[in-house]
C-alpha positions in Angstrom: 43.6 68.0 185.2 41.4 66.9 182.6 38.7 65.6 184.8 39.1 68.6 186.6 38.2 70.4 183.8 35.0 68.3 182.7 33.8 68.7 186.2 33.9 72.8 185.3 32.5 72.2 182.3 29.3 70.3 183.7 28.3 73.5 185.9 26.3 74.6 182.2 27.7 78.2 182.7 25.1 79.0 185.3 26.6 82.2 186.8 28.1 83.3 183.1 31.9 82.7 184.7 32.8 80.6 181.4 32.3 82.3 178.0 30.5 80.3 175.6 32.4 79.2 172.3 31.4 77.1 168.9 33.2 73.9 168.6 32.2 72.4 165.3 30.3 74.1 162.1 28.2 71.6 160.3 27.3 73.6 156.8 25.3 76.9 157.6 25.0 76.0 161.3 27.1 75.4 164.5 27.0 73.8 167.8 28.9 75.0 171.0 30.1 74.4 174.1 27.3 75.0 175.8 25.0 72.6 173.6 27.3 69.5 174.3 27.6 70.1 177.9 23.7 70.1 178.0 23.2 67.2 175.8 26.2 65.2 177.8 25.3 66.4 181.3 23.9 63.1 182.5 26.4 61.2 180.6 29.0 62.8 181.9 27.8 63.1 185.8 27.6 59.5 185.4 31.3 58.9 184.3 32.3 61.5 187.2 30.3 59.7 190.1 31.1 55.8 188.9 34.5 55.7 187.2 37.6 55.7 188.8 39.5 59.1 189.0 42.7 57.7 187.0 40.3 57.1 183.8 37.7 59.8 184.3 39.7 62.0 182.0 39.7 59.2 179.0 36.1 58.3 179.2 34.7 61.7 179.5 36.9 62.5 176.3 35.7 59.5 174.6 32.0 60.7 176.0 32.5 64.3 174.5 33.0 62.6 171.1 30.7 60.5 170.9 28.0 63.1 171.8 29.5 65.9 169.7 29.2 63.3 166.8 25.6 62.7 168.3 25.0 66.9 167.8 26.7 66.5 164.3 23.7 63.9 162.9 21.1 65.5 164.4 21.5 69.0 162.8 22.8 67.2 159.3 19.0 65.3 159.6 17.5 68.9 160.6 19.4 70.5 157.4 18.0 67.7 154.9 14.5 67.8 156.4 14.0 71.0 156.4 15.7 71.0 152.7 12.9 68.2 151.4 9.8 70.7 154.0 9.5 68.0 156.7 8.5 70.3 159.6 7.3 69.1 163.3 4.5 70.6 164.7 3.6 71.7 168.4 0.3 69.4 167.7 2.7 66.5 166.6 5.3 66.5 169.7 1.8 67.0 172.0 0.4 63.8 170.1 3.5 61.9 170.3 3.3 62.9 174.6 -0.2 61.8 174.8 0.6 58.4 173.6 3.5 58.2 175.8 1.6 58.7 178.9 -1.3 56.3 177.0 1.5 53.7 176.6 3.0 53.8 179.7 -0.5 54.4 181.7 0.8 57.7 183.6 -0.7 60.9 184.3 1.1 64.1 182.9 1.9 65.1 186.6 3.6 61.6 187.5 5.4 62.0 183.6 6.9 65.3 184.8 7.5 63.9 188.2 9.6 61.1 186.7 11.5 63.5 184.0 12.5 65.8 187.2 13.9 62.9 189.3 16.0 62.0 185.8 17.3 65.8 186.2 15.7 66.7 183.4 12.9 69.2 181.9 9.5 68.8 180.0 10.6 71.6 177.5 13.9 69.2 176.8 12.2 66.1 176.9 10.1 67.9 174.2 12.8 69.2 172.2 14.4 65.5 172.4 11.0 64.1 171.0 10.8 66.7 168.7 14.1 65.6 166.9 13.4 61.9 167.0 10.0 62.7 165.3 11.8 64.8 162.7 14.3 61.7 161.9 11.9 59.4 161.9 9.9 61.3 159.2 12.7 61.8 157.3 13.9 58.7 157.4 10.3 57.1 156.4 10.9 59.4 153.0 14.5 58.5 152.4 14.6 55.2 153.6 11.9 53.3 154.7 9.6 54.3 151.6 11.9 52.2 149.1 13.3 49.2 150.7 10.9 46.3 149.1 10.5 42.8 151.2 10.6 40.2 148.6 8.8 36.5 149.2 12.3 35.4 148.2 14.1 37.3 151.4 11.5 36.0 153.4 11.5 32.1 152.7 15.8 32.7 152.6 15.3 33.8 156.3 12.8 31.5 157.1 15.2 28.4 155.9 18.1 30.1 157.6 16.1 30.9 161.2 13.6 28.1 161.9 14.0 25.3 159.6 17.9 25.0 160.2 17.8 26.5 163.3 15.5 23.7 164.3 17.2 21.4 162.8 20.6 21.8 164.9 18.7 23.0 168.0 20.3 21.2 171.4 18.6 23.4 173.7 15.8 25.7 174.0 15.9 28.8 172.1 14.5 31.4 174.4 13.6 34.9 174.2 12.4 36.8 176.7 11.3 40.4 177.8 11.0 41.8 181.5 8.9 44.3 183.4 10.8 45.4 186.5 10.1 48.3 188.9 12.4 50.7 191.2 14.0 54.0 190.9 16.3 52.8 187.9 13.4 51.3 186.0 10.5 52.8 183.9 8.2 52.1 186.2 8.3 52.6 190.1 5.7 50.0 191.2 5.0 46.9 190.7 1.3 47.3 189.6 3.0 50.1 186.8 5.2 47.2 185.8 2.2 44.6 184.9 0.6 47.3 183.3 2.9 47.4 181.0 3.7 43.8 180.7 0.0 43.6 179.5 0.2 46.5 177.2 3.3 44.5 175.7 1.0 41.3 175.5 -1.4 42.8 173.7 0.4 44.1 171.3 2.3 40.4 170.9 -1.4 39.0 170.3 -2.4 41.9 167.8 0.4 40.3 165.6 3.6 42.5 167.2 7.2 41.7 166.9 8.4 40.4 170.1 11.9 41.1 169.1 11.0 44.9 168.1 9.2 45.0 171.3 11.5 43.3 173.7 14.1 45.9 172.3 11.7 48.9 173.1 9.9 47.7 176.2 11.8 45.1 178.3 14.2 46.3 181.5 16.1 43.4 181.1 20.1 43.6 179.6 18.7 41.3 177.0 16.4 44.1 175.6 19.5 45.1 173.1 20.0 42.1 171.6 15.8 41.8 171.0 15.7 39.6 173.6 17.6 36.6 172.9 19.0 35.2 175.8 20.5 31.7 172.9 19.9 27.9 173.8 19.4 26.4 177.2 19.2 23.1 178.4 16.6 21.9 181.0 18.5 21.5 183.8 20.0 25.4 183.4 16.8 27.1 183.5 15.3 28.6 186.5 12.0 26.8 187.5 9.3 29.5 186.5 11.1 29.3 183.3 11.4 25.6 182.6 7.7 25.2 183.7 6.3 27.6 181.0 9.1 26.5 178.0 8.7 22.8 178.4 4.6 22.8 177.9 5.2 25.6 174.9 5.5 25.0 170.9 8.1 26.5 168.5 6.9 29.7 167.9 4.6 30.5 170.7 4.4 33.0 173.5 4.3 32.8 176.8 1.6 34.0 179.6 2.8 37.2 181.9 4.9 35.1 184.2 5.9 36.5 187.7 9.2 35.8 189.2 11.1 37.2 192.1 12.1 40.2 190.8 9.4 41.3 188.0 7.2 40.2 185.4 8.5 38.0 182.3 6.8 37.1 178.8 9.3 34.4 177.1 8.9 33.2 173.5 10.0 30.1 172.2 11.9 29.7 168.9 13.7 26.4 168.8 13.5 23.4 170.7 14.8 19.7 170.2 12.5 17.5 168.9 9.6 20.0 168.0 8.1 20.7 165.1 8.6 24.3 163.0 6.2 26.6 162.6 4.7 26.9 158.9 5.7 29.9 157.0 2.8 31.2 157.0 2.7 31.6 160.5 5.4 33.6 160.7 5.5 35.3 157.5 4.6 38.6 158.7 7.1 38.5 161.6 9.4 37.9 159.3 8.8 40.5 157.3 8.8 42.9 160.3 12.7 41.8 161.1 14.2 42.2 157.9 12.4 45.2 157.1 14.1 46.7 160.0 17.6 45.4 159.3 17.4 46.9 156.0 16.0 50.1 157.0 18.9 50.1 159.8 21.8 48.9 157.6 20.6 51.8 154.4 20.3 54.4 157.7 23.7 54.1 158.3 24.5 53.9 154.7 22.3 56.8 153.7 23.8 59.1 157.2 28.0 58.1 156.1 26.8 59.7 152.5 25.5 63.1 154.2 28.1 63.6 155.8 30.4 63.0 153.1 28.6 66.0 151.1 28.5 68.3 154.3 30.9 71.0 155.5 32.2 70.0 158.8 34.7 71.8 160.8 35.6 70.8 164.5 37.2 73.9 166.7 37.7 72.0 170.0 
């Protein structure tokens, strides 16, 4: 009965045969029914067409949590900006757009194309961008603007990540990022997907995080964890990969490699017998890593303590 009833609740209302309703107040405003069954749609079409029917009912209550939870952060980060005069601009969400499609090297008609075959909107897509804008602003104020990087953290991680690390490596410490193409994928062709294995080089040469940009470019499972796929020995990697890690140093970054099913860029971090890189080398990257773990860990820190303060009331 339960999935029965999420499957009437995914229809959005469309012929006004189900009467709208607020299911949580969060201070002065409120979200409804109709808000998390737009924001869950996908989500929940997904659970309906892939689960089995004996646990639809359980996921697609732990799926209307998690997004109403979702809804909750994003209007306690609207109330708090708008509270401190951060405001979003048409001109700002058209910028961010333009270096989306820049980024990605799409036109705005293939960008609209994709969104459509995602069963989604430009005007959503916008509002969507709109709100990560506005947390991302907010956050560089709240957040980001006092956490301090001292030498002493650095050199700390530094002893702790390459010089022990190196010490007690027994394998080859790989990371890796991958540029894949398809229906499920960013990109749909394979010349998209070495366009942006090149964009993503570049940036690696200009001095970018390949962690940071594993996690935001690669279309690999690995791309959550940075791209650390741990220690291998010789024998266990494939042979496009073995050929690139054994002629590489600690430290350095691979070529655009092709395999069977994409493009690859793999960096090295540890490796028996070789020698680490100096500090100074990898200072800034450094830097770059704890600077976001810090600004992650105080986000999370900073969000539990809003909503401590707020007035929220669920009415499911």
């Amino acid at each position: 009965m339960m999935a029965v009833f999420f499957v009437l609740l995914l229809s959005l209302t469309a012929n006004a045969e189900l009467v709208d309703r607020i299911i949580a107040t969060v201070n002065d405003d409120v979200i409804t029914l109709s808000d998390l069954n737009t924001e869950g749609h996908a989500y929940f079409q997904a659970i309906i067409s892939k689960v089995p029917v004996e646990h639809q009912a359980a996921e697609l209550e732990k799926a209307r949590k998690e997004i109403l939870g979702h809804l909750v952060d994003q209007l306690l980060i609207k109330q708090k900006a708008a509270e401190i005069g951060i405001e979003i601009s048409k001109e700002d969400i058209d910028q961010a757009v333009e270096s989306i499609l820049t980024n990605n090297h799409i036109s705005i008609e293939k960008f609209r194309h994709d969104l459509q075959s995602m069963g989604t909107t430009e005007t959503a897509y916008r509002k969507k961008l709109k709100n990560q804008i506005l947390k991302s602003r907010l956050v560089s104020f709240e957040i980001r603007s006092k956490i301090v990087i001292t030498d002493e953290k650095i050199k700390q991680y530094y002893d702790n990540n390459y010089t022990a690390e190196q010490s007690k490596a027994t394998g080859y410490h790989i990371l890796q990022m991958g540029f894949l193409w398809g229906n499920k994928y960013r990109t749909k062709t394979r010349a998209e997907a070495l366009k942006n294995a090149k964009y993503v080089k570049e940036k690696l040469l200009a001095g970018g995080n390949f962690s940071e940009l594993a996690h935001s470019f690669s279309d690999l499972p690995s791309a959550e964890d940075g791209g650390d796929l741990g220690q291998f020995k010789k024998d266990e990697m494939a042979p496009y990969m073995a050929k690139s890690i054994l002629a590489m140093h600690v430290g350095e970054v691979s070529e655009i490699l092709q395999t069977p099913v994409g493009y690859q860029i793999l960096k090295l971090k540890a490796a028996p017998g070789h020698e680490i890189p100096k500090l100074a080398d990898v200072k800034d990257e450094i830097k770059s890593i704890l600077y976001k773990q810090e600004g992650d860990k105080n986000y999370q820190d900073w969000l539990a303590k809003l909503r401590q303060k707020a007035f929220i009331k669920y009415s499911l």
